[in-house]
FIDREN-683995 format. One record per residue: residue in three letters; x, y, z of N, C-alpha, C, O in turn. Coordinates in steps of 0.2 Angstrom, whole numbers, padded with zeros to 4 digits, always signed. Layout:
alaXYZXYZXYZXYZ
...
END
This chain:
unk+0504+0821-0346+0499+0816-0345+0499+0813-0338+0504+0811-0335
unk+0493+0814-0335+0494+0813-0328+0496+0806-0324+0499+0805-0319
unk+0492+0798-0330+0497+0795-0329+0504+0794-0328+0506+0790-0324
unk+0507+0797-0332+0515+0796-0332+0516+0801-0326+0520+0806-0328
unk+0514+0802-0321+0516+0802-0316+0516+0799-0309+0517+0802-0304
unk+0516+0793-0311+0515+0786-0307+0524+0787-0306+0527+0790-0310
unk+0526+0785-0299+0530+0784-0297+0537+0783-0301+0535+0779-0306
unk+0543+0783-0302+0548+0779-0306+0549+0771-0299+0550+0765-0300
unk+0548+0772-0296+0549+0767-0289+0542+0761-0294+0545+0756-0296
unk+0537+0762-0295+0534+0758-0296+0534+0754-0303+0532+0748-0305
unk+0539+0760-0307+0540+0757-0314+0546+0753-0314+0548+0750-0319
unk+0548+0752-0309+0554+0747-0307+0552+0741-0306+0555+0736-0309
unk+0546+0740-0302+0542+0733-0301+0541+0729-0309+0541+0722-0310
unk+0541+0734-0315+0536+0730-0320+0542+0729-0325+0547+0733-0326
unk+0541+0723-0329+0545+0722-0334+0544+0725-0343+0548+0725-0348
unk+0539+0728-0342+0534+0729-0347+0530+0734-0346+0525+0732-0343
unk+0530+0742-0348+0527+0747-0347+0527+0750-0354+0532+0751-0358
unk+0520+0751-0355+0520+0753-0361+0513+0763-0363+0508+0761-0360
unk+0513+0766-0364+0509+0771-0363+0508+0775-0370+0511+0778-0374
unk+0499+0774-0370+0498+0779-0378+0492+0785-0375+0488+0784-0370
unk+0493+0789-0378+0488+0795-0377+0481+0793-0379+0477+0795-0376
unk+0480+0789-0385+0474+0787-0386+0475+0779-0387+0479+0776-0391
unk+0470+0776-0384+0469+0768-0380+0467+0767-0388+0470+0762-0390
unk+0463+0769-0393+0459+0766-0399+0465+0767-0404+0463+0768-0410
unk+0472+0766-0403+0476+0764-0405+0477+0760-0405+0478+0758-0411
unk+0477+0755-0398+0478+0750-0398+0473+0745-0399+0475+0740-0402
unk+0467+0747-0398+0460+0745-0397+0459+0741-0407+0458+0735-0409
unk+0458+0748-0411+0455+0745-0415+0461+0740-0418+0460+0737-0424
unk+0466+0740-0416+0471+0736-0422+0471+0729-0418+0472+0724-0422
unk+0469+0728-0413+0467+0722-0408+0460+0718-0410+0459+0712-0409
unk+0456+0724-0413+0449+0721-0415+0449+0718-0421+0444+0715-0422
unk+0454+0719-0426+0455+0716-0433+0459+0710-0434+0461+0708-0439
unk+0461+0707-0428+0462+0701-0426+0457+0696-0421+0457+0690-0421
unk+0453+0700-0415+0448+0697-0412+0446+0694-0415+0444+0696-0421
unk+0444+0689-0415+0441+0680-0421+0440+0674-0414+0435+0670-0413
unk+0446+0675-0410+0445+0670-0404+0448+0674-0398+0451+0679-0398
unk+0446+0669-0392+0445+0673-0383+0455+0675-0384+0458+0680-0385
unk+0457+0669-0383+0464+0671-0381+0471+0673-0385+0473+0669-0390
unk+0474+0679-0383+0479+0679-0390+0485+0681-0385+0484+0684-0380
unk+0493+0679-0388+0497+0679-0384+0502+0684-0388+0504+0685-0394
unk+0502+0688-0381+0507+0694-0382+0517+0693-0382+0520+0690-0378
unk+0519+0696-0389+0525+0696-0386+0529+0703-0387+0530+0706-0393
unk+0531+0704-0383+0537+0711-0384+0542+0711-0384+0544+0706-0382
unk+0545+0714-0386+0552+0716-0388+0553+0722-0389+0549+0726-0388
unk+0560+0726-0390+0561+0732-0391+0561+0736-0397+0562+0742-0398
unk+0558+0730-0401+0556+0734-0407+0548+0735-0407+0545+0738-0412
unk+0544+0732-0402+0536+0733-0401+0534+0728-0400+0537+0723-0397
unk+0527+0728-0401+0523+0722-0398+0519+0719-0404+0517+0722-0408
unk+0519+0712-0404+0516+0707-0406+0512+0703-0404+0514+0698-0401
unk+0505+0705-0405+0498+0702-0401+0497+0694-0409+0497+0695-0415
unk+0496+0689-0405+0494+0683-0410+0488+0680-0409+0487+0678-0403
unk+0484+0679-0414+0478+0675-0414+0478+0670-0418+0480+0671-0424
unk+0477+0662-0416+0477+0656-0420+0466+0652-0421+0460+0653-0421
unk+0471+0649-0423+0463+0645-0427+0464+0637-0427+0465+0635-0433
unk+0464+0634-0425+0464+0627-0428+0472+0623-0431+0474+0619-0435
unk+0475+0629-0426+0481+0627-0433+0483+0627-0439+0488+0624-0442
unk+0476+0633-0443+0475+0633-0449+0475+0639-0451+0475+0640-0457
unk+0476+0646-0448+0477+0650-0447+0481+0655-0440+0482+0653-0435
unk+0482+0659-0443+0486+0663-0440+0484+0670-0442+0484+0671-0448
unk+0483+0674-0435+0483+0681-0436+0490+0685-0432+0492+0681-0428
unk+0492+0691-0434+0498+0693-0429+0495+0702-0432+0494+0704-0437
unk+0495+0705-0426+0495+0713-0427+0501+0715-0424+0502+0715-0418
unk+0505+0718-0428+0510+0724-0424+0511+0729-0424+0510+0733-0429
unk+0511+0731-0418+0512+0739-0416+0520+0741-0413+0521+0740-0407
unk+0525+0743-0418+0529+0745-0417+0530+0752-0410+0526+0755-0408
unk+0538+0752-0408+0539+0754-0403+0537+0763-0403+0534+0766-0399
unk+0539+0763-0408+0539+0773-0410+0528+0775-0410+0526+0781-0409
unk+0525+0771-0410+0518+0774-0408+0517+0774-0401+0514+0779-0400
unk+0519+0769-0395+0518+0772-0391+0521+0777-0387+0527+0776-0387
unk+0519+0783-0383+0521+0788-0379+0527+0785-0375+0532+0788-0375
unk+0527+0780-0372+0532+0777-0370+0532+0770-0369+0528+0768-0364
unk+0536+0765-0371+0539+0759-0374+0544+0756-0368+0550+0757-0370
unk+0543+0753-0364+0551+0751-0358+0549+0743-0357+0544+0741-0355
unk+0554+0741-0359+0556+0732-0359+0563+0732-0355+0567+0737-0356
unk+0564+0727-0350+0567+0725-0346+0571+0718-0348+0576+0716-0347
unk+0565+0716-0352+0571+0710-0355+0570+0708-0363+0568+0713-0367
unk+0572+0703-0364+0574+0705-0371+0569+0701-0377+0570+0701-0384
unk+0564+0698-0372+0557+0695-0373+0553+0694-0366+0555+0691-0361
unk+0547+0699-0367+0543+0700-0363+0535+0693-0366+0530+0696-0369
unk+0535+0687-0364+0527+0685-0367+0522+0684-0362+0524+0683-0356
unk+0515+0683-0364+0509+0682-0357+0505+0680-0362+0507+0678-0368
unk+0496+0679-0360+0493+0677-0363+0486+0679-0359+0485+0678-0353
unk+0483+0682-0365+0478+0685-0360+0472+0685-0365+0472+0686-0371
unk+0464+0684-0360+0459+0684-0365+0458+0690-0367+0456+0694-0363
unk+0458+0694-0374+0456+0698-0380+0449+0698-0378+0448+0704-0378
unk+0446+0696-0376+0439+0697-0376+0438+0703-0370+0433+0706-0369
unk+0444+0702-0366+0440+0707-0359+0445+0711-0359+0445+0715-0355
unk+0452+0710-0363+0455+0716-0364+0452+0721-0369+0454+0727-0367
unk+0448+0721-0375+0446+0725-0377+0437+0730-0372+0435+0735-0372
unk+0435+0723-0369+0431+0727-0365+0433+0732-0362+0430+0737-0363
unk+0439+0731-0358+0443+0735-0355+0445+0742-0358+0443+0748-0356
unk+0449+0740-0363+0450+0747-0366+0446+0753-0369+0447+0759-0370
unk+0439+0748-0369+0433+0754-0371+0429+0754-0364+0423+0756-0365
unk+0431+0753-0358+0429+0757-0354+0423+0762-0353+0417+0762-0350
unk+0428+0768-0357+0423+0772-0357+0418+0776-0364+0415+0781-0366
unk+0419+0768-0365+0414+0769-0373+0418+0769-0380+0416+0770-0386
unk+0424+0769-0377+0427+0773-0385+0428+0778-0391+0428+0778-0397
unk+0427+0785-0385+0423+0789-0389+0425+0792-0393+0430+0795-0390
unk+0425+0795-0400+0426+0799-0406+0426+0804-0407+0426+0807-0412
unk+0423+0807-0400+0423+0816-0400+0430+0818-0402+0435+0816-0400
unk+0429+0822-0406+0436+0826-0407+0441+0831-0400+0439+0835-0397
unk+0446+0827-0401+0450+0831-0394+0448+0827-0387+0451+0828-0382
unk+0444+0822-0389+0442+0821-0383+0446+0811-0385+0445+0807-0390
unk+0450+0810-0378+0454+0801-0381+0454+0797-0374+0451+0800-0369
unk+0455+0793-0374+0456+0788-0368+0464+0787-0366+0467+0783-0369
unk+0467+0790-0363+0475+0788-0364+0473+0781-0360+0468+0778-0359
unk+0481+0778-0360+0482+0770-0358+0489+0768-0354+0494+0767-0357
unk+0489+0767-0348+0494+0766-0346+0494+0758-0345+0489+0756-0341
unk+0499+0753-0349+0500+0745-0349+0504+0745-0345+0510+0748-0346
unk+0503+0739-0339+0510+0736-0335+0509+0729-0335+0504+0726-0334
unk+0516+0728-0334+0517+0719-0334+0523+0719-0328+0528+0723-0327
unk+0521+0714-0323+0529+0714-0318+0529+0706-0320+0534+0704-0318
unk+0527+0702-0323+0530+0696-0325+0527+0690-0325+0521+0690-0323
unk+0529+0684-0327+0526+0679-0323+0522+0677-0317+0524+0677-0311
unk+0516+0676-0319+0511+0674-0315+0508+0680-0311+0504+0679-0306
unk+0509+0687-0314+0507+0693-0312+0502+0695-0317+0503+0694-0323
unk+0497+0698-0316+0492+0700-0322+0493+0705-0324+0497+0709-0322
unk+0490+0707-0330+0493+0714-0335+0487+0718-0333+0481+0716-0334
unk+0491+0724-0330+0486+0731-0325+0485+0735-0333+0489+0734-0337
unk+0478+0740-0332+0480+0745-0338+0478+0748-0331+0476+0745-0325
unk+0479+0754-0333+0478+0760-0330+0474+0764-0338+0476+0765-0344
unk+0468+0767-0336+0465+0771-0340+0459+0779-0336+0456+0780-0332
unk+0462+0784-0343+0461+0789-0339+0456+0794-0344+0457+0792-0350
unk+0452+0797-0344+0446+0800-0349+0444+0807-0343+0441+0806-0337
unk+0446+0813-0346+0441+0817-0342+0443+0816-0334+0438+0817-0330
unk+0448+0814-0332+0449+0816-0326+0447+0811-0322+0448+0812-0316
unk+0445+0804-0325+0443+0798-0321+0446+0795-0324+0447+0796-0330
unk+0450+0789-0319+0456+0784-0317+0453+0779-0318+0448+0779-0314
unk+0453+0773-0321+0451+0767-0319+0456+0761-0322+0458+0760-0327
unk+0458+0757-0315+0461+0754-0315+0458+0745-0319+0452+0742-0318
unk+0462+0741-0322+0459+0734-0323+0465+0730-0323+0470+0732-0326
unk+0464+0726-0320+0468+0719-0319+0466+0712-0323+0461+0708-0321
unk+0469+0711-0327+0468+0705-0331+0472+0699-0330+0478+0699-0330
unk+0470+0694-0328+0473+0688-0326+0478+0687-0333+0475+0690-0338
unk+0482+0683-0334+0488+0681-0338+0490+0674-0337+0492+0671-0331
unk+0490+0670-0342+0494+0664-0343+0499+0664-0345+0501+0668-0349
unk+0503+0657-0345+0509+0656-0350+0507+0655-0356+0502+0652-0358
unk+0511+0658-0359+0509+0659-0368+0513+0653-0370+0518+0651-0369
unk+0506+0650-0376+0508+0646-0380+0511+0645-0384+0509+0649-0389
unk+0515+0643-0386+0520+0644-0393+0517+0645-0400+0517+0639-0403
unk+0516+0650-0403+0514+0649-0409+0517+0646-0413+0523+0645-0413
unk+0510+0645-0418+0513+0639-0423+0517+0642-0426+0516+0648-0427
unk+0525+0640-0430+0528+0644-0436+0525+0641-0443+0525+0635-0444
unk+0524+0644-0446+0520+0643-0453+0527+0643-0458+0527+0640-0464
unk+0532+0646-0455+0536+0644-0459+0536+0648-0467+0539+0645-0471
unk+0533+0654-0468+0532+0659-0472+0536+0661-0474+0536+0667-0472
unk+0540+0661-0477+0549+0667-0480+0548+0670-0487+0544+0667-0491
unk+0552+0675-0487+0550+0678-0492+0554+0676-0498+0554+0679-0503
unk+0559+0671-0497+0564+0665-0501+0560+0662-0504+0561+0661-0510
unk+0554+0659-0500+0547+0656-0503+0543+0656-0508+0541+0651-0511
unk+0541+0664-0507+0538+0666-0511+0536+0666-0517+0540+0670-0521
unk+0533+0662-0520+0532+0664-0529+0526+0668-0531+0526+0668-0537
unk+0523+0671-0529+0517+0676-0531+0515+0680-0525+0513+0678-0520
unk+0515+0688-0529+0514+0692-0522+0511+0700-0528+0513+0703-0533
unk+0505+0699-0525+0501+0707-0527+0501+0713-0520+0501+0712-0514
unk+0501+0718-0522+0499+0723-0520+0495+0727-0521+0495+0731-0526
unk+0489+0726-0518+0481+0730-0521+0481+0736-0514+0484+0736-0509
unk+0476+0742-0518+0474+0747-0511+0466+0741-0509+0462+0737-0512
unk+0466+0743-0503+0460+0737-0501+0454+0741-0503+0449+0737-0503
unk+0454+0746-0504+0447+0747-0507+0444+0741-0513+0438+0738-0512
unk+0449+0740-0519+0447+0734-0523+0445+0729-0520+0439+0727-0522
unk+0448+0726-0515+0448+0719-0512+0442+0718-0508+0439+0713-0508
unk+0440+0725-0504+0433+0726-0501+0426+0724-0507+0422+0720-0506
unk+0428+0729-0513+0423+0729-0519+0424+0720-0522+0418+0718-0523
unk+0428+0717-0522+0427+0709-0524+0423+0708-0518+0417+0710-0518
unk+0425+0706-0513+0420+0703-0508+0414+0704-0506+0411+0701-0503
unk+0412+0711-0510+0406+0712-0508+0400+0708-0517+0394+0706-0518
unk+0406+0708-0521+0403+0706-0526+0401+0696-0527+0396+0693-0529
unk+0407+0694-0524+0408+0687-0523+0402+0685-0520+0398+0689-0518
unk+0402+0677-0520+0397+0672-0516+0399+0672-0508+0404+0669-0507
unk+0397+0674-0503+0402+0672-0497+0399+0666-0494+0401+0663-0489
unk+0392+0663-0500+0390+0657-0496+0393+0650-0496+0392+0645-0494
unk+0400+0653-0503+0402+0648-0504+0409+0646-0499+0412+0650-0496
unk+0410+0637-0498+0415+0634-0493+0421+0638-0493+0424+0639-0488
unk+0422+0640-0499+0430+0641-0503+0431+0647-0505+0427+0651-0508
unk+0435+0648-0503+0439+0657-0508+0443+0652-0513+0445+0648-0510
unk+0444+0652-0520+0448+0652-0524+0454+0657-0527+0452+0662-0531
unk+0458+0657-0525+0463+0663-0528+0470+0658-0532+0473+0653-0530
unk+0469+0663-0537+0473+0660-0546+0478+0667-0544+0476+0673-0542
unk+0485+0665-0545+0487+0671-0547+0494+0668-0555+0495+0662-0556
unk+0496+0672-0557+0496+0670-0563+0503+0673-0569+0500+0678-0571
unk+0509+0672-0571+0511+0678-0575+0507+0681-0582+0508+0686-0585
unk+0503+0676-0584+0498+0675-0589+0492+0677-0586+0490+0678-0581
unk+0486+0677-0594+0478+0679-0590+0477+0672-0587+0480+0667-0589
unk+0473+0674-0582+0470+0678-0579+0473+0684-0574+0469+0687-0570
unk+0480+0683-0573+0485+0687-0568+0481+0687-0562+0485+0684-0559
unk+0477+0689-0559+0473+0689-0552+0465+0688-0551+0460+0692-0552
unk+0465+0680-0549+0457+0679-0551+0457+0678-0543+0462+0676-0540
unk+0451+0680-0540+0445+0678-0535+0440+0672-0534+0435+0675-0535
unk+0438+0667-0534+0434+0665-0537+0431+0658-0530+0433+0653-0527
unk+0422+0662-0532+0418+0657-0526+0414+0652-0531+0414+0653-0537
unk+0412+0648-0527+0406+0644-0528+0399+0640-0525+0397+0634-0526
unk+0397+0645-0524+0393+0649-0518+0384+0644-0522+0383+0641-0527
unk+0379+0647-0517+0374+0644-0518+0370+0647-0527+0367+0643-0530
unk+0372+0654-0528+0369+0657-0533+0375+0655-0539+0376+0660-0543
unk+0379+0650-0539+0382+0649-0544+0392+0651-0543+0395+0654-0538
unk+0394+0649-0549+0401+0651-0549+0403+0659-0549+0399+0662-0553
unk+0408+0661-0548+0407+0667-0547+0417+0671-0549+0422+0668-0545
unk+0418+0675-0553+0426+0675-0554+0425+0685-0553+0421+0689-0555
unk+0432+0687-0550+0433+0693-0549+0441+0693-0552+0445+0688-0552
unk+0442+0699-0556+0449+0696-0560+0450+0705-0561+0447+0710-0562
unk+0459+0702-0558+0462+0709-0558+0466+0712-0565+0471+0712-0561
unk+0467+0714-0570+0473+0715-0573+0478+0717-0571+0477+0720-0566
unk+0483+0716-0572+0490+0716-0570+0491+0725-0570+0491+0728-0564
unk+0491+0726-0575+0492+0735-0576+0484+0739-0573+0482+0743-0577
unk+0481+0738-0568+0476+0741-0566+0478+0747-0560+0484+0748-0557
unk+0474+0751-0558+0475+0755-0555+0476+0755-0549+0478+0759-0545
unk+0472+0749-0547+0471+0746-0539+0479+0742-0538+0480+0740-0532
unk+0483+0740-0543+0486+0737-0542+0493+0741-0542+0496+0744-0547
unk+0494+0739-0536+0503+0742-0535+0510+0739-0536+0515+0741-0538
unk+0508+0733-0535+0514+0728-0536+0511+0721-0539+0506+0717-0537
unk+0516+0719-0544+0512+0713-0548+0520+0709-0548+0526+0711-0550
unk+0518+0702-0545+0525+0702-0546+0523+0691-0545+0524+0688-0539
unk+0521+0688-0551+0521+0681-0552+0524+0678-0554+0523+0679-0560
unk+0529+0673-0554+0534+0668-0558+0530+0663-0560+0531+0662-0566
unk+0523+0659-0556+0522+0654-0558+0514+0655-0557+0512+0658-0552
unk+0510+0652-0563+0505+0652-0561+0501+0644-0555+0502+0638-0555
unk+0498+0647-0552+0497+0644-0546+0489+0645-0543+0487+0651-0543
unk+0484+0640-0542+0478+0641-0540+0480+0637-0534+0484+0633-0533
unk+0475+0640-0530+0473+0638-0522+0467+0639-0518+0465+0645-0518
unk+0465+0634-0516+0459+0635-0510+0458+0638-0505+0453+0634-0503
unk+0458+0641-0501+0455+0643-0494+0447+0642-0492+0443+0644-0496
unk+0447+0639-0486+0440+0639-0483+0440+0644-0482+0445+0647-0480
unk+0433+0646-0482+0429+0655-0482+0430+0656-0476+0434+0661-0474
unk+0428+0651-0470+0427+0650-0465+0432+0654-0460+0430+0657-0455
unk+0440+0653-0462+0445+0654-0461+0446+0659-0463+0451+0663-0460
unk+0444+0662-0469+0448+0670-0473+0441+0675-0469+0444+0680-0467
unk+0435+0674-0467+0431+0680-0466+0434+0683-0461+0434+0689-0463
unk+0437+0682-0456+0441+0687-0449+0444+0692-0453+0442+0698-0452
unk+0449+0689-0458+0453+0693-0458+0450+0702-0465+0452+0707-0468
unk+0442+0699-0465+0439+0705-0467+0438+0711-0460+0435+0716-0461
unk+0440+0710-0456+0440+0715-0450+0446+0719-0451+0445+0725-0451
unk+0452+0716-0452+0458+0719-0457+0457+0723-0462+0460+0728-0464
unk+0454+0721-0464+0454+0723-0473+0450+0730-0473+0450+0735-0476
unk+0445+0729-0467+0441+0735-0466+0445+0742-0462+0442+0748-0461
unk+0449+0740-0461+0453+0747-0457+0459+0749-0462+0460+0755-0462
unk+0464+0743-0468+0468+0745-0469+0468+0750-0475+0463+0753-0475
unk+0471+0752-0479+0472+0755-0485+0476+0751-0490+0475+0753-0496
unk+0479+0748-0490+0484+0743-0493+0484+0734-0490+0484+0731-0484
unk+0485+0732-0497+0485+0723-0494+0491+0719-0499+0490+0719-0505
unk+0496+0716-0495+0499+0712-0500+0495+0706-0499+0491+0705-0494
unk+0495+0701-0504+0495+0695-0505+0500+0692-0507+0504+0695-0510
unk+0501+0684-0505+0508+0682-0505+0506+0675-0507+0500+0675-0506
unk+0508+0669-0508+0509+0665-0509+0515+0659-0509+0518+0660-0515
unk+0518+0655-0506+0523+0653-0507+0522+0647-0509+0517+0644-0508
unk+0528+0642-0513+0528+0636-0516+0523+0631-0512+0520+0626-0515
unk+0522+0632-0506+0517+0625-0503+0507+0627-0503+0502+0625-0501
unk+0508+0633-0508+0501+0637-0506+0499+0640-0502+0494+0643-0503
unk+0501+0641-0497+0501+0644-0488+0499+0652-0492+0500+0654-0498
unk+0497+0654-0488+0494+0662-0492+0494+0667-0486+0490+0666-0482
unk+0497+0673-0487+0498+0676-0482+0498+0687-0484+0501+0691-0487
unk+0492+0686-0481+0488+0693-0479+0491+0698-0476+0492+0696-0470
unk+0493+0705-0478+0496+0708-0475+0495+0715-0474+0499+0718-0478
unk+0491+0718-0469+0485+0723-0471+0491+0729-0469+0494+0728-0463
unk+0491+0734-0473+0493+0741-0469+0488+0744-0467+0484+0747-0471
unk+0486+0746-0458+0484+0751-0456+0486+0757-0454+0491+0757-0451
unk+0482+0764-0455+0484+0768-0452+0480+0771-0445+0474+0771-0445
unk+0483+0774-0440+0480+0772-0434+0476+0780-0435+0476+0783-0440
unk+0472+0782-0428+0471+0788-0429+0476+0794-0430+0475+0799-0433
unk+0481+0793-0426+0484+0799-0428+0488+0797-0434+0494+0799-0433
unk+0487+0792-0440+0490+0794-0446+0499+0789-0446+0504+0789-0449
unk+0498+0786-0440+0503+0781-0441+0503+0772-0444+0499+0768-0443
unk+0508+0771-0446+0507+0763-0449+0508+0758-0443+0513+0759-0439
unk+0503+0753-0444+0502+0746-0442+0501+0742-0446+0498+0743-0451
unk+0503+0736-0444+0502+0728-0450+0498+0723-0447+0498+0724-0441
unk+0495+0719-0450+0490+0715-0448+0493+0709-0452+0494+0711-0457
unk+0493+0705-0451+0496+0699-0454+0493+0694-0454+0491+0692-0449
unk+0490+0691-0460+0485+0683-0458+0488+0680-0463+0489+0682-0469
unk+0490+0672-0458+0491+0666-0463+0487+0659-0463+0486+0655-0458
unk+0487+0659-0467+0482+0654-0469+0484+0645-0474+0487+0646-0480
unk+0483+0640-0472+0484+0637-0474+0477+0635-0482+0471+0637-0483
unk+0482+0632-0486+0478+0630-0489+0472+0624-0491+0475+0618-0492
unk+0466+0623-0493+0461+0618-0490+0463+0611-0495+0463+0605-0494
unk+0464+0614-0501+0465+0608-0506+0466+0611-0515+0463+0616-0518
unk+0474+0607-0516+0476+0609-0521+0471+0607-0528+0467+0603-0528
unk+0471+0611-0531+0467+0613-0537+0471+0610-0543+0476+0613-0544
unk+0469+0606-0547+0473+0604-0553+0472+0608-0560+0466+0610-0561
unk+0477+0609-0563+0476+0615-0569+0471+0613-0573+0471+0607-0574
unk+0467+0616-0576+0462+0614-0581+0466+0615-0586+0465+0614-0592
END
C-alpha cells in the first residue's frame, strides 16, 4: 500500500498511527454514532474508542478493536483528542465512498499529540489527499456507571426483529416503553403515539431470540427522542443485546460486521425518563 510507505523518520513524530485498506471501515461504524458535531477519541492498545454524548442522557461509544486495522502503533498508554465527526466523516468520503467492487479508499490516520490536529492521509486510484483536522482537549465522558454485576435483565435478539418492531410501533410517540419480565409478557415494546397505544412482545422461546436471561420483572421509559440515533446502529448491526440494570439505565449493544466480514460494537446508554409503577 503505497501509503505505508511514508517514511519510518515521520512515524516517529506521531503518537498515534493507525492504517486500513478500506476507509468505510471506519466510516460507517462512525456514522452509527454521528447524532452530534463532536466526539472524543480514545486509543489504547487494545483499539480505539470514538464517544458520542447527549445531554447527559445518553451515550453512544463505537469500538473498533486493534486487529482490523492494517496497522495499529500507540506510543503511550492512552492516546485521547476531540474532534468534530461532522467533517471527519466528510473527510473520509472524500472520494464518494465508493462500493465498486475491488475498488476502496485506503486510510492512513495520524496523531503527534496535544494541540496538533489529526492528518488522514487518503489514497483511491492513485490520488493522495491529504486532511488536517483541528483537535481539542477531550472531555471527560460521562461514566454511567453500567456493570454487568448490575445487571438484572438482558436479551439477545438478531436485529432484524427489533428493526420489524420499530417499523410497526408509533415513533410519534414521546416514549419507548420496554417491559422485560421472567413471566408474560417477557419482552414488550411499547409506544403511545398519536394513532393510539401500541405493544410489540417477544416470547422468551422465539427464534429471534438468542439469549433470555430476567430475574425481575421491570418496566422503563426512554424518551424516543434519545433512542432514534441509536437506529443508525441497529441498521448496520446483525445482533443487539439489551441490558438493563437495577436503576433502569438501559444499554444497547449492536454487533456490527464491517465490510470484510469483521466484528465491531456500537454501544448506546441511555438513561431512563420516568419510572413506571406496576399495574
Amino acid at each position: 500500500m503505497p501509503l505505508s510507505t511514508q517514511s519510518q523518520a515521520d512515524d516517529e513524530l506521531y503518537v498515534f498511527v493507525a492504517t486500513l485498506d478500506n476507509a468505510r471501515n471506519l466510516s460507517n461504524i462512525l456514522r452509527a454514532i454521528a447524532f452530534k458535531d463532536h466526539a472524543i477519541f480514545s486509543a489504547t492498545p487494545n483499539g480505539l474508542k470514538v464517544t458520542v454524548e447527549d445531554s447527559k442522557c445518553m451515550q453512544a461509544n463505537a469500538f473498533i478493536q486493534a486487529e482490523i486495522f492494517q496497522e495499529f502503533t500507540i506510543r503511550e498508554d492512552l492516546v485521547g483528542f476531540q474532534v468534530n465527526l461532522t467533517v471527519l466523516l466528510d473527510c473520509l468520503n472524500i472520494f464518494g465512498g465508493t462500493t465498486v467492487t475491488g475498488v476502496s479508499t485506503t486510510l492512513r490516520m495520524c496523531y503527534r499529540g496535544y494541540g496538533y490536529p489529526l492528518t488522514l492521509f487518503l489514497e483511491e486510484g492513485g490520488v493522495v489527499t491529504v486532511c488536517k483536522i483541528n483537535t481539542q482537549e477531550p472531555e471527560e465522558p460521562i461514566d454511567f456507571e453500567f456493570c454487568s454485576s448490575n445487571v438484572t435483565n438482558k436479551v439477545i435478539l438478531q436485529s432484524e426483529s427489533l428493526k420489524e418492531a420499530f417499523s410497526e410501533l408509533d415513533m410519534t410517540s414521546e416514549v419507548l416503553q420496554i417491559t422485560m419480565s421472567p413471566s408474560q409478557p417477557y419482552f414488550r415494546l411499547s409506544t403511545f403515539g398519536n394513532s393510539g397505544n401500541a405493544h410489540y412482545d417477544y416470547p422468551k422461546d422465539s427464534d429471534m431470540m438468542e439469549l433470555f436471561q430476567c430475574t425481575k420483572t421491570q418496566t422503563n421509559r426512554y424518551k424516543m427522542s434519545l433512542l432514534k440515533p441509536s437506529t443508525k446502529a441497529l441498521a448496520l448491526s446483525c445482533k443487539v443485546s439489551v441490558r438493563t440494570d437495577i436503576r433502569g439505565f438501559l444499554s444497547l449493544q449492536y454487533l456490527v460486521r464491517n465490510d470484510d466480514g469483521q466484528i465491531c460494537f456500537v454501544e448506546y446508554y441511555c438513561c431512563p425518563d420516568e419510572e413506571v409503577e406496576e399495574e
